[in-house]
C-alpha atoms as an extended CHARMM CRD file, in Angstrom:
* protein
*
       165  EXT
         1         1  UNK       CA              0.0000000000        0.0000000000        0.0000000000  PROA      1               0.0000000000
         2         2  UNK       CA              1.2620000000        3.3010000000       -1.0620000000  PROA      2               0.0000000000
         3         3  UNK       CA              2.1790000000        6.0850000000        1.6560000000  PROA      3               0.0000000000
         4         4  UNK       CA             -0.6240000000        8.0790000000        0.3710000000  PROA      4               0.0000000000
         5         5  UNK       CA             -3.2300000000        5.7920000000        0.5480000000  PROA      5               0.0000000000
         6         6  UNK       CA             -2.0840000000        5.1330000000        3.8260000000  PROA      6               0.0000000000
         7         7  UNK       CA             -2.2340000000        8.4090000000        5.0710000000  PROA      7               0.0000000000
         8         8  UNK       CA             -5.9590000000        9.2290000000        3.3530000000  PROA      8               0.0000000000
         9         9  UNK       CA             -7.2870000000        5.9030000000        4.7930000000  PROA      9               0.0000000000
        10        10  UNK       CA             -5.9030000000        6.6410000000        7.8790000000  PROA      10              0.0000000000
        11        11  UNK       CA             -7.9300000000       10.4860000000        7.6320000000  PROA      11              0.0000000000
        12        12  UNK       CA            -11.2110000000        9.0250000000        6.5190000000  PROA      12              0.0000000000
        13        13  UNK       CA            -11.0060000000        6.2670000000        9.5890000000  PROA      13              0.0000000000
        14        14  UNK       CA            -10.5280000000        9.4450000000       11.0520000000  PROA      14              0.0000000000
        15        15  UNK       CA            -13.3150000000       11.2480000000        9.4570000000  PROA      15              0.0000000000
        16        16  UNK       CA            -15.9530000000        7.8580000000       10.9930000000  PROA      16              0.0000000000
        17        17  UNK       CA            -14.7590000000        8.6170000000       14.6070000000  PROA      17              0.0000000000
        18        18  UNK       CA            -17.8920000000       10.5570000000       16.8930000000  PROA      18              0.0000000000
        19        19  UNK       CA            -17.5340000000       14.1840000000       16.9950000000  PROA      19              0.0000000000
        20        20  UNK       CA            -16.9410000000       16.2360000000       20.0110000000  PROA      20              0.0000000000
        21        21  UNK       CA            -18.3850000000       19.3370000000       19.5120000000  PROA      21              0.0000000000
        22        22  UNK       CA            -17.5840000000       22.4450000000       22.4070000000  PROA      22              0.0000000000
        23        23  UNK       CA            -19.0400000000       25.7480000000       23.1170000000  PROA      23              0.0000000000
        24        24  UNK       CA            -15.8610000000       26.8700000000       21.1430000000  PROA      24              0.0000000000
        25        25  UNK       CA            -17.4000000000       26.6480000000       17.9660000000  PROA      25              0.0000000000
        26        26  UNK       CA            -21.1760000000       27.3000000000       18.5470000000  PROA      26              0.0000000000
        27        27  UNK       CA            -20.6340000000       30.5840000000       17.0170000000  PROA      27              0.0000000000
        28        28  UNK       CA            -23.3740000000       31.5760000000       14.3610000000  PROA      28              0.0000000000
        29        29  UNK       CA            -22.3380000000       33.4930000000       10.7700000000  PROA      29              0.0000000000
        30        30  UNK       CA            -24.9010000000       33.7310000000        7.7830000000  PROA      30              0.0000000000
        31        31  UNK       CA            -26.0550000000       35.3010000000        4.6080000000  PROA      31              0.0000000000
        32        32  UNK       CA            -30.2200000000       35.8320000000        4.4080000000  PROA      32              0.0000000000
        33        33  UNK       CA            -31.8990000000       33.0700000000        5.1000000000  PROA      33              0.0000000000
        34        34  UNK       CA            -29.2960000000       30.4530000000        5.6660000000  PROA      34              0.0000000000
        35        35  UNK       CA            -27.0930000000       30.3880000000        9.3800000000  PROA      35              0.0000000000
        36        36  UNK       CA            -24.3020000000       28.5840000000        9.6390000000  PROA      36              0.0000000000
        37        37  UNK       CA            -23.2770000000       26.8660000000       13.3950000000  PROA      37              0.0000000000
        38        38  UNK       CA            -20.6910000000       24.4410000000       15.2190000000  PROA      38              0.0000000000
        39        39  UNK       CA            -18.1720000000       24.6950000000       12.6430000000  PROA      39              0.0000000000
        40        40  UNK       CA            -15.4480000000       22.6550000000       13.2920000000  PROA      40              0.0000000000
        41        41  UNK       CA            -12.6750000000       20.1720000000       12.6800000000  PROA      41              0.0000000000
        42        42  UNK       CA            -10.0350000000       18.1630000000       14.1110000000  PROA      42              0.0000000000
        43        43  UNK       CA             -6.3390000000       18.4970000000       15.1290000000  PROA      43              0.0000000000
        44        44  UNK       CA             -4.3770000000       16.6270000000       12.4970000000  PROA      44              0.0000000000
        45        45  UNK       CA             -1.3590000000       14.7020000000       12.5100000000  PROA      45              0.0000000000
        46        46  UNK       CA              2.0110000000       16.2550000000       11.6100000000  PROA      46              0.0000000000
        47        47  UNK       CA              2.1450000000       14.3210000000        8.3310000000  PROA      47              0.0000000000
        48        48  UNK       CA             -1.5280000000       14.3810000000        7.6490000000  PROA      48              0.0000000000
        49        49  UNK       CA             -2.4440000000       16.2060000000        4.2140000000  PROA      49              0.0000000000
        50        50  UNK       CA             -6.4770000000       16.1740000000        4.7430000000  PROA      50              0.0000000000
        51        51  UNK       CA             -8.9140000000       16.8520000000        7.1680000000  PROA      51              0.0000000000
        52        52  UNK       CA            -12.8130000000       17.1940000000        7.8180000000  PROA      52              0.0000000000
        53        53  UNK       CA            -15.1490000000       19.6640000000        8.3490000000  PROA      53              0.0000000000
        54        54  UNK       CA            -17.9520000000       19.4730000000       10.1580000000  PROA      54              0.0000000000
        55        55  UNK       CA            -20.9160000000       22.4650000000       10.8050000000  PROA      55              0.0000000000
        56        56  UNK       CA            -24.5150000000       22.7690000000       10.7350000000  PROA      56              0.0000000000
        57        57  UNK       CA            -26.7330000000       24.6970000000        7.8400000000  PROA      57              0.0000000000
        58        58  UNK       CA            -29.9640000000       26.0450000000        9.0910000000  PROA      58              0.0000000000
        59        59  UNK       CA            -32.0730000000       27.3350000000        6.1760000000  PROA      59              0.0000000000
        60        60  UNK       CA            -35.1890000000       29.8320000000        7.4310000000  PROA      60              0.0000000000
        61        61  UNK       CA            -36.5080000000       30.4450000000        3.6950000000  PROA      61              0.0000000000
        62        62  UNK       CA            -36.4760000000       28.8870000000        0.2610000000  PROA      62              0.0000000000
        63        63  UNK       CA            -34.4850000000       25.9110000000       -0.7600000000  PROA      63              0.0000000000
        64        64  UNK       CA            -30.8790000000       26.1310000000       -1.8080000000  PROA      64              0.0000000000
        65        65  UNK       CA            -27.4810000000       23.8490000000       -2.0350000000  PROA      65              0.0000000000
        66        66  UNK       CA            -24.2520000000       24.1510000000       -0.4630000000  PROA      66              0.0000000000
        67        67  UNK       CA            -22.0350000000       24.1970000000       -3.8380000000  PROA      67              0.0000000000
        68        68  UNK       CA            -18.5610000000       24.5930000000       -2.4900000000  PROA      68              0.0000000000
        69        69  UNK       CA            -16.1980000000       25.7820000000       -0.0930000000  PROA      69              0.0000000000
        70        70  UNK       CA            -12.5720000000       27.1570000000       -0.0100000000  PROA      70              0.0000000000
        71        71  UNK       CA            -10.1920000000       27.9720000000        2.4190000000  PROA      71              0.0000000000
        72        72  UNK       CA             -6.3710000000       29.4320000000        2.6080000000  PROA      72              0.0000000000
        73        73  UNK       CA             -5.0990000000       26.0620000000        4.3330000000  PROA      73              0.0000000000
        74        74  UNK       CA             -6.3770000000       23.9550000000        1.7480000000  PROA      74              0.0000000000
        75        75  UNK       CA             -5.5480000000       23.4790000000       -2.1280000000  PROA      75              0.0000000000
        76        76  UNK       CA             -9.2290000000       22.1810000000       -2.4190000000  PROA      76              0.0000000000
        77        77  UNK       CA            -12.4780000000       21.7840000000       -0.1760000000  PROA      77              0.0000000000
        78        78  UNK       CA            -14.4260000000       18.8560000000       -1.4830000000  PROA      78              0.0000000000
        79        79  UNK       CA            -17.8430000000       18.3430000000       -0.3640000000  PROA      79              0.0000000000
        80        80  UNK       CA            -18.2310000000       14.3040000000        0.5650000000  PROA      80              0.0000000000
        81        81  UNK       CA            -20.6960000000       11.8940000000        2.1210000000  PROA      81              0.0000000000
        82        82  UNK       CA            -19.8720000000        8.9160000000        3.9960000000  PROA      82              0.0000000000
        83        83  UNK       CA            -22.7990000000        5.9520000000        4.1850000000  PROA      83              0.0000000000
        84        84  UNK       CA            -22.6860000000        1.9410000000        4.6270000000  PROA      84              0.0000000000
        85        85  UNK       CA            -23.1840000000        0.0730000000        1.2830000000  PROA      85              0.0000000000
        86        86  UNK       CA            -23.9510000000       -3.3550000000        2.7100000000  PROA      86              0.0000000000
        87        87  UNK       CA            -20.7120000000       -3.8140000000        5.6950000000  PROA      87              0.0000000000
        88        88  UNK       CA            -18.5380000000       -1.3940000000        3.7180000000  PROA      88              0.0000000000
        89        89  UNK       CA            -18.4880000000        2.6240000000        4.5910000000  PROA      89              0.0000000000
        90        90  UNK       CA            -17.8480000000        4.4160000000        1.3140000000  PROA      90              0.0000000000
        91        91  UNK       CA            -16.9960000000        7.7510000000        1.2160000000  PROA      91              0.0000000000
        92        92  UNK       CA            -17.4750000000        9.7490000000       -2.4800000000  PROA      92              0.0000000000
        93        93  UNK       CA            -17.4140000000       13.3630000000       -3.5940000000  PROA      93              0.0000000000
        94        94  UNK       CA            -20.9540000000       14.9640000000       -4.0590000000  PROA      94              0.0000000000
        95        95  UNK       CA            -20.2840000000       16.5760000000       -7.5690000000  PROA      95              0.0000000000
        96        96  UNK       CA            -23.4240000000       18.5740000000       -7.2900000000  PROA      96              0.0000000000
        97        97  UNK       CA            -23.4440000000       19.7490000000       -3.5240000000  PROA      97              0.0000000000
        98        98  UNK       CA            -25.6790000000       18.9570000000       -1.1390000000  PROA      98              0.0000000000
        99        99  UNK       CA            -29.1990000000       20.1380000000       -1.4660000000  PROA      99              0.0000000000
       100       100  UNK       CA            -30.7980000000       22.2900000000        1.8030000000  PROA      100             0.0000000000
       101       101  UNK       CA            -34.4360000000       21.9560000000        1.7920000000  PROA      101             0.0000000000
       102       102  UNK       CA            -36.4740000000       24.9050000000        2.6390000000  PROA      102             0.0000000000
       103       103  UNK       CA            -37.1480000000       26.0280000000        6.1760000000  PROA      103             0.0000000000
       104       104  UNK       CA            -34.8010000000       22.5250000000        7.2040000000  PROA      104             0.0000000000
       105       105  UNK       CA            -31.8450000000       21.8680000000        8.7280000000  PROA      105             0.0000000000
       106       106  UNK       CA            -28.8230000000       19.7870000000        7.4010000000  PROA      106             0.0000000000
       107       107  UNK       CA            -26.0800000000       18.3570000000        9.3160000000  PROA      107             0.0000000000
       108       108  UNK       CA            -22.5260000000       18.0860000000        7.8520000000  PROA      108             0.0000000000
       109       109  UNK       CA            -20.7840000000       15.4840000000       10.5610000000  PROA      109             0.0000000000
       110       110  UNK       CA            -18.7100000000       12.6290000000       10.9970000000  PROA      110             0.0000000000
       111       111  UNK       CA            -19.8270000000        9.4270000000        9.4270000000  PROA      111             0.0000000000
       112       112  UNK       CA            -22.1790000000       11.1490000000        6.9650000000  PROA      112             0.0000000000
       113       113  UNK       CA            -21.9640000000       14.3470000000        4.7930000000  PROA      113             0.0000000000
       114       114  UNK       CA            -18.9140000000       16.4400000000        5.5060000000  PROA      114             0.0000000000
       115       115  UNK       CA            -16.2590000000       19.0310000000        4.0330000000  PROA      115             0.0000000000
       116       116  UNK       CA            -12.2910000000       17.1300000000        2.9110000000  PROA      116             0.0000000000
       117       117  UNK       CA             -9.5360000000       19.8970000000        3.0460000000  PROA      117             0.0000000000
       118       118  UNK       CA             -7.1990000000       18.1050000000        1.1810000000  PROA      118             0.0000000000
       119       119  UNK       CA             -3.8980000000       18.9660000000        0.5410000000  PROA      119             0.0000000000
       120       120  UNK       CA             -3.6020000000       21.3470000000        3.8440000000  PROA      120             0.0000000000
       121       121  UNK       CA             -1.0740000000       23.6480000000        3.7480000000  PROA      121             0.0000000000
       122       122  UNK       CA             -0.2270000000       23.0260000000        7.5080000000  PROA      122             0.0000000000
       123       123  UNK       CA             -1.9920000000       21.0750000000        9.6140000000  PROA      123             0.0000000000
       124       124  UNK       CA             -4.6750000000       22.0370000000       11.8360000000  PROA      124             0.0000000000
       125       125  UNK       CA             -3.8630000000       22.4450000000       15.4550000000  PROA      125             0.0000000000
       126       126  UNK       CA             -6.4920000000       22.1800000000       18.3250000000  PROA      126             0.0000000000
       127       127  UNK       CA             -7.2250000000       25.3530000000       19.6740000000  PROA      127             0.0000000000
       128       128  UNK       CA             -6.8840000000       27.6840000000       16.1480000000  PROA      128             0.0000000000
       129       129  UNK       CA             -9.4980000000       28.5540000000       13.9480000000  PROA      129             0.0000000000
       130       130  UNK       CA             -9.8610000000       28.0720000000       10.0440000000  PROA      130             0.0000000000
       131       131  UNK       CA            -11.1330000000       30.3970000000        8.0680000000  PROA      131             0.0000000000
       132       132  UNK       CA            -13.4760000000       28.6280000000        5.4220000000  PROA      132             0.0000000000
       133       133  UNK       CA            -15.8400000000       30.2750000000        2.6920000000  PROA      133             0.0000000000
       134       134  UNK       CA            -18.8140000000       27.9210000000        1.9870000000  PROA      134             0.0000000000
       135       135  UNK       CA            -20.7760000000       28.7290000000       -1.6220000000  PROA      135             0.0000000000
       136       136  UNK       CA            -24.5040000000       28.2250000000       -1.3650000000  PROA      136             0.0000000000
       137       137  UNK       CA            -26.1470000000       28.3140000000       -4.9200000000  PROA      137             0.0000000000
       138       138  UNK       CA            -28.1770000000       31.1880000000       -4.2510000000  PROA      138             0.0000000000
       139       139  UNK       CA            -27.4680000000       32.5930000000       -0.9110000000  PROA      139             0.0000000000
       140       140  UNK       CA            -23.6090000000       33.1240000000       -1.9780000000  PROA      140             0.0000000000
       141       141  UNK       CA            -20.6620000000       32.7370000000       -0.1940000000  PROA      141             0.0000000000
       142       142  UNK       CA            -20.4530000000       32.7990000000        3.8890000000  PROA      142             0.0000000000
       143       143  UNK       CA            -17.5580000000       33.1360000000        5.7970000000  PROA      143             0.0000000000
       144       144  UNK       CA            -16.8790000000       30.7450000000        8.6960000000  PROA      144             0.0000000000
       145       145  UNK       CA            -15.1160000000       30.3950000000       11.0400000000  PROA      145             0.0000000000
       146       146  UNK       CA            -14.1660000000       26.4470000000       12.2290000000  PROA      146             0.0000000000
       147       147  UNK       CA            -12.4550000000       25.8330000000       15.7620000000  PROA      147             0.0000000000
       148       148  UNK       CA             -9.9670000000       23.1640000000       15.5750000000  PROA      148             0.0000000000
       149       149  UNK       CA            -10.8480000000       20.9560000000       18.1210000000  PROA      149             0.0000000000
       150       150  UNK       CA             -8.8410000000       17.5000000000       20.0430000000  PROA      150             0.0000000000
       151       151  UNK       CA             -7.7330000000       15.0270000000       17.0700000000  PROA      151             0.0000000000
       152       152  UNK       CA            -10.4940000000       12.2390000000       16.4210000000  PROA      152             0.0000000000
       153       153  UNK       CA            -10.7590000000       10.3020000000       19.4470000000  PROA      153             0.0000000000
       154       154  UNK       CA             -9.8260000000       12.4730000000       22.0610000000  PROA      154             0.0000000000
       155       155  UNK       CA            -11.8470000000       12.6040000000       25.2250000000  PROA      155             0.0000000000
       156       156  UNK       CA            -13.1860000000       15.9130000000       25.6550000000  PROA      156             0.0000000000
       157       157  UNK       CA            -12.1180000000       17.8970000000       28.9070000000  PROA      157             0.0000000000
       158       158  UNK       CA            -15.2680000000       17.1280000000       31.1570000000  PROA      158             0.0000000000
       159       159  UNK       CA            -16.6980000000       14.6060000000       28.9870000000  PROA      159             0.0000000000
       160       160  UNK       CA            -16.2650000000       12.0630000000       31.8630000000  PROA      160             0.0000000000
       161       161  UNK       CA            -18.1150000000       14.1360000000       33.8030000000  PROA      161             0.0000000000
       162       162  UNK       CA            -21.5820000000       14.7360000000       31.7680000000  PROA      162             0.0000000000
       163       163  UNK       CA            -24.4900000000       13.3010000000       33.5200000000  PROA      163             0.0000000000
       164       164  UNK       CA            -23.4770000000       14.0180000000       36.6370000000  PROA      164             0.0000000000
       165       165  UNK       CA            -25.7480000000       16.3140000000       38.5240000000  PROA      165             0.0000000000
């Protein structure tokens, strides 16, 4: 197996981990009708070259489609959906977006629809932010901003503690 593939399967095992999402990122941006919150991704690896993104659209009007997305760090922002075909988890790039019904919200997370920086520039580091643009077919482009958050598996600070009254 190539060092490439290595390192890409080794991102989109990655990519299948549960999220841990933080008051860090609830932060809200937006264009018209469509908000954008709890963008985020994960620390990386030194050698990693890709990473996810991770946010969710709310859409208070008419329907539109996230189109694309670009960002400084990244040579290219793909938009990409993970599902199970049978006991395999593919993951493919959604050529045409993804479609954000009216008045709906849509969740871009781990294991199912979600942004691939690939070719990062330097990797991501918990604690900075990332400066994305996301391209909505009619609302236009939004600035975000993602925190970078604990690499894939890490236990969130206090996450041993939730439930506890």
């Amino acid at each position: 197996m190539s060092t490439i593939r290595a390192k890409f399967l080794v991102a989109a095992v990655a990519l299948m981990l549960p999220g841990t999402a933080s008051s860090q990122h609830m932060h809200a941006h937006g264009a018209g009708d469509i908000t954008i919150e709890s963008a985020y991704s994960r620390a990386m690896l030194p050698v990693a070259k890709v990473g996810g993104g991770y946010l969710t659209i709310n859409n208070a009007g008419a329907a539109d489609r996230l189109v694309g997305a670009k960002s400084d760090r990244a040579e290219e922002v793909q938009i990409h959906e993970m599902k199970m075909t049978g006991a395999v988890m593919e993951m493919r790039e959604l050529d045409n977006g993804i479609p954000v019904p009216a008045k709906s919200t849509v969740k871009l997370e781990p294991g199912g629809y979600h942004l691939m920086f690939t070719n990062v520039s330097r990797p991501f580091k918990e604690g900075e932010t990332l400066a994305v643009t996301l391209i909505f077919e009619k609302a236009g482009p939004i600035e975000v901003e993602f925190a970078i958050g604990p690499f894939a598996g890490a236990q969130r600070p206090h996450a041993a503690h939730e439930g506890h009254d």
